[in-house]
Legacy VTK file of the C-alpha trace (Angstrom):
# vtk DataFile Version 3.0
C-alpha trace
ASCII
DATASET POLYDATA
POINTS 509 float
33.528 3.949 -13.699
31.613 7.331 -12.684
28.137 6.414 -10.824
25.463 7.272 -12.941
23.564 9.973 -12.541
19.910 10.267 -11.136
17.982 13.237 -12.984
14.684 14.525 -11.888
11.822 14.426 -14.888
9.389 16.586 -15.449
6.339 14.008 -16.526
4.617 17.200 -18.547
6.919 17.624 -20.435
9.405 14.210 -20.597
12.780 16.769 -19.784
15.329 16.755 -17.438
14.898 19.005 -15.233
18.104 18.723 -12.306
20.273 15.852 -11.433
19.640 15.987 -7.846
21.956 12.322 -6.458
24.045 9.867 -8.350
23.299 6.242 -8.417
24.450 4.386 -5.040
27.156 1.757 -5.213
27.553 -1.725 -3.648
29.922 0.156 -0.814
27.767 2.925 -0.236
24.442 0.816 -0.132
26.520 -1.166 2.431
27.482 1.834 4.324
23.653 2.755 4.617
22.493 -0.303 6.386
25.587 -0.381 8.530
24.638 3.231 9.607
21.027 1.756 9.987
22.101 -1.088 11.725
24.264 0.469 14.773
21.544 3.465 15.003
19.085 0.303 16.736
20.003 1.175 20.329
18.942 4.700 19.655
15.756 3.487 18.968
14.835 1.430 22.141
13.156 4.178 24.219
9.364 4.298 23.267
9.496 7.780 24.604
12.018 9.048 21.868
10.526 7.415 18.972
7.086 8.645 19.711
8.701 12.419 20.446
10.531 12.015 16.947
7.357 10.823 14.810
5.883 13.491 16.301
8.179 16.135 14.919
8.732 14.430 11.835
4.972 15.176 11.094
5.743 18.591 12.430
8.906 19.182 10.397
7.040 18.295 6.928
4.224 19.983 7.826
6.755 23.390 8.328
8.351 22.556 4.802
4.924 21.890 3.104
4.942 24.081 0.637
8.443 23.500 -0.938
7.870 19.768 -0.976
4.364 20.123 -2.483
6.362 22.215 -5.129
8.347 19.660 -5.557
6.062 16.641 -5.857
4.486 18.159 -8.131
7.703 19.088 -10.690
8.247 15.247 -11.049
4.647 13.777 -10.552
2.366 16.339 -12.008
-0.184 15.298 -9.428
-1.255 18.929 -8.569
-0.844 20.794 -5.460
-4.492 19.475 -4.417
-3.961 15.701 -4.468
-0.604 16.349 -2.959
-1.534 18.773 0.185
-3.882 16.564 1.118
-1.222 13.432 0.763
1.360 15.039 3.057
-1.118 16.172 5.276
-2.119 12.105 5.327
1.474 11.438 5.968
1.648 13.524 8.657
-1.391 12.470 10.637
0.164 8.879 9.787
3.209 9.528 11.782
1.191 11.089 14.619
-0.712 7.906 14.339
1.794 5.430 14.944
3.888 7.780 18.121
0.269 7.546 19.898
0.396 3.992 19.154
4.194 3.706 20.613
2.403 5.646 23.611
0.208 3.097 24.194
2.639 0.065 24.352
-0.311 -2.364 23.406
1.626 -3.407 19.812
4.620 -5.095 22.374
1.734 -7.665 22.996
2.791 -8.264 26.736
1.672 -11.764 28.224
2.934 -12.892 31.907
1.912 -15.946 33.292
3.194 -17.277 36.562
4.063 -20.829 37.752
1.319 -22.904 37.866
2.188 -26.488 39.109
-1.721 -27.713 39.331
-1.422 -27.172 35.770
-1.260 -30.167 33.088
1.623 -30.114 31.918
3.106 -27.426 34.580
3.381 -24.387 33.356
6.975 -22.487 34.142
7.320 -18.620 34.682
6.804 -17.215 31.087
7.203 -13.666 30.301
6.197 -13.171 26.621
6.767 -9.473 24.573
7.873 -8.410 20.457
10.670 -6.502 19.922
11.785 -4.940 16.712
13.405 -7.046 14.056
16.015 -5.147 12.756
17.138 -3.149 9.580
14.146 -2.694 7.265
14.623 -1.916 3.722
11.570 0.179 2.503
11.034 0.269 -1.402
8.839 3.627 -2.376
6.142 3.467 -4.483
5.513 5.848 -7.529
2.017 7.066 -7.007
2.064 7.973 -3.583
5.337 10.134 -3.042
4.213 11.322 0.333
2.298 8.486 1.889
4.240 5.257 0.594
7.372 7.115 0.420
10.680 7.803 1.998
8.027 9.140 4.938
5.316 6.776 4.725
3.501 4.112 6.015
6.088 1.490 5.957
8.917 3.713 7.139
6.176 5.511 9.994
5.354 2.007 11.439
8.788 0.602 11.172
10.373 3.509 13.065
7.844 2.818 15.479
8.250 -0.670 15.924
11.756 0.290 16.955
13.506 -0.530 13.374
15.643 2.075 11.842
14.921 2.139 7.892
17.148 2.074 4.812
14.573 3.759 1.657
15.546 2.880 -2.011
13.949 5.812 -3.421
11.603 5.892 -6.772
13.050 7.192 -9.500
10.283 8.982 -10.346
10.744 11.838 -7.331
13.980 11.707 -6.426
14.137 15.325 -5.923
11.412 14.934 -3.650
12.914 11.859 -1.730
16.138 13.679 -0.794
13.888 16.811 0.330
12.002 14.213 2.699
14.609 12.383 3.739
16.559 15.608 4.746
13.697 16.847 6.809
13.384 13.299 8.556
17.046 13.032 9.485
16.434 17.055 10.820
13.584 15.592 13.317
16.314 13.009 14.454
18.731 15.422 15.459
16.351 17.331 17.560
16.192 14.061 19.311
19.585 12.864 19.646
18.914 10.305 17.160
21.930 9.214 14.918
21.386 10.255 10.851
21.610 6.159 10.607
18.214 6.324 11.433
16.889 6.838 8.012
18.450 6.072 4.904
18.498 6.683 1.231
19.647 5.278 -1.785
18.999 5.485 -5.468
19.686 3.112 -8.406
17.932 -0.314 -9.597
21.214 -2.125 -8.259
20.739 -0.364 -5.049
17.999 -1.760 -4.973
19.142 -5.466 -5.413
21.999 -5.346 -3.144
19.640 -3.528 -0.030
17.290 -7.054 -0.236
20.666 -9.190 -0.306
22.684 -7.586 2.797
22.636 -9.682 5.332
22.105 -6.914 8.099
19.028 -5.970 6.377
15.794 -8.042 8.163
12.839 -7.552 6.481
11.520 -5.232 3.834
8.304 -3.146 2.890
7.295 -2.727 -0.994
4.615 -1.352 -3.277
4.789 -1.469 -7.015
4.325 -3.853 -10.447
3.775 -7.660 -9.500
7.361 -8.046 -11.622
9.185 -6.161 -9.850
7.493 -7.208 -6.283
7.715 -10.686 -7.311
11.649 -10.579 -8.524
12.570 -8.954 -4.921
9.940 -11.044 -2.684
11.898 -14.278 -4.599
15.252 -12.374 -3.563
14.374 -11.825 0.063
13.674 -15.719 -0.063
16.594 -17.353 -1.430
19.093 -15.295 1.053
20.989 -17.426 3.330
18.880 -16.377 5.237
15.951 -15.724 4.531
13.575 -12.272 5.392
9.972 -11.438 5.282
9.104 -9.444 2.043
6.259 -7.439 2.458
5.055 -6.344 -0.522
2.176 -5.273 -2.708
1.840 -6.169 -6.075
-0.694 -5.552 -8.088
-4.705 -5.503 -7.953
-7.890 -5.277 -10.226
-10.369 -4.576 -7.740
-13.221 -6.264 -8.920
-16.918 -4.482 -8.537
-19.958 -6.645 -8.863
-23.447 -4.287 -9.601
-26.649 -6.658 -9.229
-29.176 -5.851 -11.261
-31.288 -4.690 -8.230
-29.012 -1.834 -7.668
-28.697 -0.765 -12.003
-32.478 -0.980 -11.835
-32.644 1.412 -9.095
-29.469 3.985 -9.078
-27.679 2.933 -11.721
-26.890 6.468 -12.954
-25.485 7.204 -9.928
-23.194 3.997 -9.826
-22.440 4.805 -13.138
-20.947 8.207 -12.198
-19.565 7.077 -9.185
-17.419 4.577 -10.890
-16.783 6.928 -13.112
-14.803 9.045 -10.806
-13.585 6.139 -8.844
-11.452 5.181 -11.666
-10.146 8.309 -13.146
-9.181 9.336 -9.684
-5.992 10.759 -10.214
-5.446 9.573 -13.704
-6.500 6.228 -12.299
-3.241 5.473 -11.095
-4.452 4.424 -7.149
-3.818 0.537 -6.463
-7.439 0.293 -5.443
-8.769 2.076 -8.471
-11.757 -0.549 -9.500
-10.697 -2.363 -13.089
-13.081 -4.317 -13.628
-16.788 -4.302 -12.807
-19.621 -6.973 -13.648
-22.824 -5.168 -14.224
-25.897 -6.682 -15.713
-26.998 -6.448 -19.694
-30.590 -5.553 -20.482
-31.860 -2.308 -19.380
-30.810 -1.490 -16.349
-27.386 -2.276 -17.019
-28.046 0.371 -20.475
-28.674 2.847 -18.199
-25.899 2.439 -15.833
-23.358 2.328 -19.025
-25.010 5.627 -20.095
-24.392 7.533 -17.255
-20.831 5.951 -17.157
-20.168 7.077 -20.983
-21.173 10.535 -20.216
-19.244 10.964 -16.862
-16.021 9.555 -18.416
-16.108 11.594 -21.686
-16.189 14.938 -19.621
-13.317 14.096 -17.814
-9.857 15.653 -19.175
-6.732 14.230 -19.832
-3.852 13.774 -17.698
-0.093 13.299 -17.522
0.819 9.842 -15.598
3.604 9.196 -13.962
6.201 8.891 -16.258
7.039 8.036 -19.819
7.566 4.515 -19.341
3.662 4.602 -17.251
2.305 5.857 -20.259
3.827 3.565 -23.133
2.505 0.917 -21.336
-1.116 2.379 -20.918
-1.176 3.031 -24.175
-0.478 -0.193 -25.526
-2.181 -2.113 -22.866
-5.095 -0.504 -23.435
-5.113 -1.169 -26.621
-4.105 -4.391 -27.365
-7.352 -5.211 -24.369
-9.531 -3.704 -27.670
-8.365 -5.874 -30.317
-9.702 -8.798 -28.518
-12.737 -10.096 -30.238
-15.866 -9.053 -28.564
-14.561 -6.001 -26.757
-16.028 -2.389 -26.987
-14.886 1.085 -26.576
-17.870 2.896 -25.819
-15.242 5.481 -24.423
-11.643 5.178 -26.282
-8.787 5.121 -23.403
-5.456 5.827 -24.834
-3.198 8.751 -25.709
-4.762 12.296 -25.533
-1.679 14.247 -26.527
2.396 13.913 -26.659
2.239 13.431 -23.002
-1.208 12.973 -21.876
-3.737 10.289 -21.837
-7.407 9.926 -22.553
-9.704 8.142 -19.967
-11.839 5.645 -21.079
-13.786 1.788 -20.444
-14.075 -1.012 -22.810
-17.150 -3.640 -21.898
-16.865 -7.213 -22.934
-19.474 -10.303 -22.534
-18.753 -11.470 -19.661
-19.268 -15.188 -20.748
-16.158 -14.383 -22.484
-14.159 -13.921 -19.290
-15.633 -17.333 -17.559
-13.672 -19.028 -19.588
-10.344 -19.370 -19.947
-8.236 -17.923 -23.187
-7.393 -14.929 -24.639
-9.795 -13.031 -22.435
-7.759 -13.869 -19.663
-5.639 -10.128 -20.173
-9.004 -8.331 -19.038
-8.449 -10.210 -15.507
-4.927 -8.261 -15.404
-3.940 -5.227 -14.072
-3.649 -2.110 -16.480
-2.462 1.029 -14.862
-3.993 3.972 -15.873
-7.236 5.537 -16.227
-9.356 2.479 -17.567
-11.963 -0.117 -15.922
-13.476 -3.115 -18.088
-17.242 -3.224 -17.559
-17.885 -7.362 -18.309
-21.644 -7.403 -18.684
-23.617 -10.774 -17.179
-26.546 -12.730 -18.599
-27.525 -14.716 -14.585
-25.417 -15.168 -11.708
-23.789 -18.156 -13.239
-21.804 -16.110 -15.197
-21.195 -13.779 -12.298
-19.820 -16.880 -10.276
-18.162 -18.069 -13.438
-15.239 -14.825 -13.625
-15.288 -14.603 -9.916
-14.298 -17.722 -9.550
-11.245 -17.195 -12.188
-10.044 -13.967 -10.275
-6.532 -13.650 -8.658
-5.966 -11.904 -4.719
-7.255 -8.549 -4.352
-6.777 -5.669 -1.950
-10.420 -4.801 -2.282
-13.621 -6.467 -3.709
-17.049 -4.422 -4.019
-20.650 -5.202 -4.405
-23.297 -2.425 -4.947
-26.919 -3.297 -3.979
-30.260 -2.328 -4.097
-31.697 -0.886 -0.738
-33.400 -4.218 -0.493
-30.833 -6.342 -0.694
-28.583 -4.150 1.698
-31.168 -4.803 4.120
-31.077 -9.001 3.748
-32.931 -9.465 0.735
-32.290 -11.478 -1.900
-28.174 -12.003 -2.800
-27.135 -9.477 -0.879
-25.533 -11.584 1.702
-23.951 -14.061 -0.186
-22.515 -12.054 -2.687
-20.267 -10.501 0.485
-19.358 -13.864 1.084
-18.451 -14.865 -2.073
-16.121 -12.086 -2.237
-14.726 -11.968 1.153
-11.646 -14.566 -0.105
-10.622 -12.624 -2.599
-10.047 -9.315 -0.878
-8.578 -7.709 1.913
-11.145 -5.024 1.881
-14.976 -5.774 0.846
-16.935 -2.826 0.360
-20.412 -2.866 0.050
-22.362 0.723 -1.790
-18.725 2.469 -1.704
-15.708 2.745 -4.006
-12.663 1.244 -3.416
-10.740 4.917 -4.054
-9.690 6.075 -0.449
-7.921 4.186 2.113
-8.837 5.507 5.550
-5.907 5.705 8.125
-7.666 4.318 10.835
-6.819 1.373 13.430
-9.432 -0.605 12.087
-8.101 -0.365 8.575
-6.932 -3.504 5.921
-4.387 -2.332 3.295
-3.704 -6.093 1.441
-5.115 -8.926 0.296
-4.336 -12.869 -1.232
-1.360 -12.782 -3.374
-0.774 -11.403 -6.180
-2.169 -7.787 -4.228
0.297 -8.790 -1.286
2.706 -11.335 -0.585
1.539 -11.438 2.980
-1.287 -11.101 5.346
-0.596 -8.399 7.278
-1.627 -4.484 6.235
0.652 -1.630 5.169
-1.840 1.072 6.330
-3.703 1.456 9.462
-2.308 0.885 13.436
-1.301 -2.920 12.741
1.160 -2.211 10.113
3.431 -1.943 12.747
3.079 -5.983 13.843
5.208 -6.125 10.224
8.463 -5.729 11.966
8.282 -7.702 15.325
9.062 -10.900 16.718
7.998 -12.332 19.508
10.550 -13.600 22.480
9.646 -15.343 25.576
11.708 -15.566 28.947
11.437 -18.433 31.217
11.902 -18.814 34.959
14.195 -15.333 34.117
15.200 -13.231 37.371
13.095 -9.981 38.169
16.458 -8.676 37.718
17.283 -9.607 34.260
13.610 -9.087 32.924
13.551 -5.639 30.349
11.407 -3.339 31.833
8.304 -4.002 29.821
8.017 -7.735 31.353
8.170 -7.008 35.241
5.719 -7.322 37.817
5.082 -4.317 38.828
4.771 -2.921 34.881
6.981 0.507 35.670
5.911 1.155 32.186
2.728 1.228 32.534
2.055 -1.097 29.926
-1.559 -2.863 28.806
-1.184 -6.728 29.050
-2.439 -10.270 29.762
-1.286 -10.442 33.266
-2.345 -14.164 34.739
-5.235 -14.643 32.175
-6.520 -11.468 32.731
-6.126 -7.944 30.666
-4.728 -5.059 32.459
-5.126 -1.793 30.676
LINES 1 510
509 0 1 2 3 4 5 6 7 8 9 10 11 12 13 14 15 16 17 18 19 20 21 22 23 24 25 26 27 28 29 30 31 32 33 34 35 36 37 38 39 40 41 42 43 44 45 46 47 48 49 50 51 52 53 54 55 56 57 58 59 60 61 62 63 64 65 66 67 68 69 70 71 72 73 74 75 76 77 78 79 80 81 82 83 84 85 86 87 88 89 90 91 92 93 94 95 96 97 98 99 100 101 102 103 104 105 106 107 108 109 110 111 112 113 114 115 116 117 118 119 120 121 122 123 124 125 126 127 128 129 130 131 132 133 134 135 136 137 138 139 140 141 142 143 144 145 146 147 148 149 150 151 152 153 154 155 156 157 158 159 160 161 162 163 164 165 166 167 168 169 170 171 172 173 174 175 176 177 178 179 180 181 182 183 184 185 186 187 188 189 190 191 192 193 194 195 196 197 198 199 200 201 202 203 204 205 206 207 208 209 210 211 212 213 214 215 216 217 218 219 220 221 222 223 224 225 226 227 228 229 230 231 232 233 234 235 236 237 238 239 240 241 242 243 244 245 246 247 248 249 250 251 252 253 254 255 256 257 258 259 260 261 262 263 264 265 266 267 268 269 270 271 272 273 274 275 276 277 278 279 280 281 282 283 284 285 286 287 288 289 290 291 292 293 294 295 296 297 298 299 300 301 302 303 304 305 306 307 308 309 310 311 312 313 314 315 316 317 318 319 320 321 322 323 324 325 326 327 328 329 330 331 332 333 334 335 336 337 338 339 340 341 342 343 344 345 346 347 348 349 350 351 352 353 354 355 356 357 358 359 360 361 362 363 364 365 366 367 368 369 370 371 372 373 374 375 376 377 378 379 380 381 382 383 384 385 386 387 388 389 390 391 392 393 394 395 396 397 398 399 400 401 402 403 404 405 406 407 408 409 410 411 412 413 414 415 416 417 418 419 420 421 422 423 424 425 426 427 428 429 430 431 432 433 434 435 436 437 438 439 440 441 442 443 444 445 446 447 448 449 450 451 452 453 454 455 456 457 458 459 460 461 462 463 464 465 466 467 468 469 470 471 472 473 474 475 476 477 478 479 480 481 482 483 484 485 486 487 488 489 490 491 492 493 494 495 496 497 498 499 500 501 502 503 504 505 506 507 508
């Protein structure tokens, strides 16, 4: 039987617009890790990798315009959003060769005999090295950053692990582009095309989690789909880590303090915090507690007004939209809710932004309420309006993981007053992130970043953006009373690498 064929879509419009790959096969999704797995030596020098993530960013930023042109045929995300993606990407990969510069991520420890010690301790020589093969599943609404070139590829490459990508089906136009221009940046380095691969097709996808050369994966999507693969990488003969993100609502909590005192401007902050690009970012805020009375009046007025001026958009894809549509409204029906701004379908192939507000007594308990508390992609928040901080505690305590949890506050209470403090507290275990006068919109590539949170927002505890993503695809090994001879490099005592480490108790830099 013929492979099927993988078309790109035009989301404006719902056509076909090229088939640009066929669906892979069990033999060829074999022959990609294969390829992945005997490119690994070509990966040990630091110097190499951090020379080709260097030109990688290069070599995207030199084809930016025909992949911007691209991204946005099959995501209709605009040339905006999606110059300032790659350009995102790019300082991402930069980010992670200074990183392999360093050497700090091999987490070097020596310690020498010590026989006064209780017990004695041995010579131990302690560093990570990469794991292997890492199967990186793209996401849909970031087809730069969490894509064949992003964040999970970057700091896998880095860590030493060449990368197999099972491409979205919603760019795959774009993901060959990409992948073409990563695999051009290898050459120039003598790296092997093994490096990076790419395959399409939802079996693809299945068999790349089950081969056993494959040793860990990277994901970000639906909590279905995370949750079918993450149960995959599990029941494997043996077994890999899955690291995956799922799915978040991104709770906002708005004492009455703060609605007393700015609450038009939270109001239109939120506003654009959740229609951010058609509200399809994982940390788009879904569901905020604000107060009733007055000041929480005014804060839904200046919320109405900001959301009904903003336009309609096209989402992702067909199937993206069906499922807003209905979500949203079926989250309506349910006795007690509001539409002070309708969210559903604003045209063949666009939708409407829009909030719905619901007691939020109703959500303390459970029952039918309980859909509010879940996910719904698209351009829609639920504002859950509180009598006393009972009921505030009450659908806190009911929440699931979270990347990101947010409190806005009054300048009082940001200065120690009142429940300033232990409203951070009280949200600190359900996010990754906790954000206090912000917006959740905008994840900062820095070293000191969090991308995750409790499950269901990640099925681990480690990020997917920021410097320490690249701790994902190590494990540590420790050599005992080994020669100087037959130590790598990185573990001898007189460091020719130049490396930072713990060096008899004490830190060497």
């Amino acid at each position: 039987m013929a492979a099927a064929p993988v078309w790109s879509v035009d989301p404006r419009t719902g056509k076909q617009r090229e088939q640009v790959a066929v669906e892979a096969t069990a033999r060829e999704v074999d022959a990609a890790v294969r390829a992945a797995h005997d490119a690994r030596g070509a990966l040990t020098d630091r110097t190499v990798r951090a020379a080709f993530l260097r030109t990688a960013a290069g070599e995207l930023e030199a084809a930016r315009d025909q992949l911007v042109e691209a991204a946005d045929a099959e995501t209709a995300l605009g040339p905006a959003r999606l110059t300032g993606e790659l350009a995102r990407t790019c300082y991402q990969l930069r980010a992670f060769a200074g990183i392999v510069d360093e050497g700090a991520f091999l987490d070097v420890v020596i310690d020498h005999p010590d026989d006064t010690a209780t017990p004695p301790v041995p010579d131990l020589r302690r560093y990570k090295i990469p794991l292997g093969v890492v199967a990186v599943y793209s996401a849909s609404n970031f087809p730069f950053a969490f894509s064949v070139a992003g964040g999970d590829t970057a700091s896998a490459l880095a860590a030493g692990c060449p990368v197999v990508v099972k491409a979205h089906p919603d760019h795959p136009g774009l993901s060959e582009l990409v992948a073409k221009v990563l695999r051009r940046a290898a050459a120039r380095h003598g790296l092997p095309e093994g490096v990076l691969g790419l395959v399409h097709g939802f079996e693809a996808g299945i068999g790349l989690i089950g081969h056993p050369l494959v040793s860990a994966a990277g994901f970000t999507g639906s909590v279905r789909g995370g949750r079918a693969l993450f149960d995959a990488a599990a029941a494997r003969p043996v077994p890999i880590p899955f690291h995956g993100e799922l799915g978040s609502l991104n709770p906002v909590v708005v004492t009455e303090a703060a609605a007393a005192e700015r609450g038009e401007a939270i109001g239109a902050g939120l506003a654009g915090s959740m229609t951010l690009g058609v509200g399809q970012f994982c940390v788009k805020p879904g569901l905020v507690l604000a107060p009733a009375g007055p000041a929480g009046d005014g804060l839904l007025k200046s919320l109405t007004e900001a959301v009904s001026d903003t336009d309609a958009g096209v989402l992702l894809d067909r199937r993206m939209r069906d499922n807003f549509v209905a979500g949203v409204a079926e989250r309506a029906g349910l006795p007690g809710v509001e539409s002070p701004v309708t969210p559903g379908a604003g045209g063949e192939h666009t939708v409407g932004a829009g909030f719905l507000t619901v007691p939020a007594s109703r959500l303390a308990q459970e029952g039918a309420h309980d859909l509010l508390l879940e996910e719904c992609f698209g351009p829609v928040t639920v504002v859950a309006r509180y009598e006393d901080d009972s009921e505030v505690r009450g659908v806190l305590s009911r929440l699931p993981g979270n990347l990101t949890a947010t409190v806005q506050l009054s300048a009082g209470e940001a200065a120690g007053e009142g429940r300033g403090a232990e409203l951070v507290r009280e949200l600190t275990p359900l996010a990754g992130r906790v954000l206090v006068n912000g917006w959740p919109t905008g994840v900062a590539v820095a070293p000191a970043q969090h991308h995750g949170g409790p499950y269901p927002a990640t099925t681990s505890t480690s990020t997917s953006v920021g410097g320490t993503a690249v701790e994902r695809w190590l494990r540590p090994v420790v050599y005992q009373t080994t020669p100087e001879a037959l130590l790598p490099a990185e573990l001898r005592d007189d460091n020719p690498l130049g490396l930072p480490r713990r060096f008899n108790g004490t830190l060497e830099r």
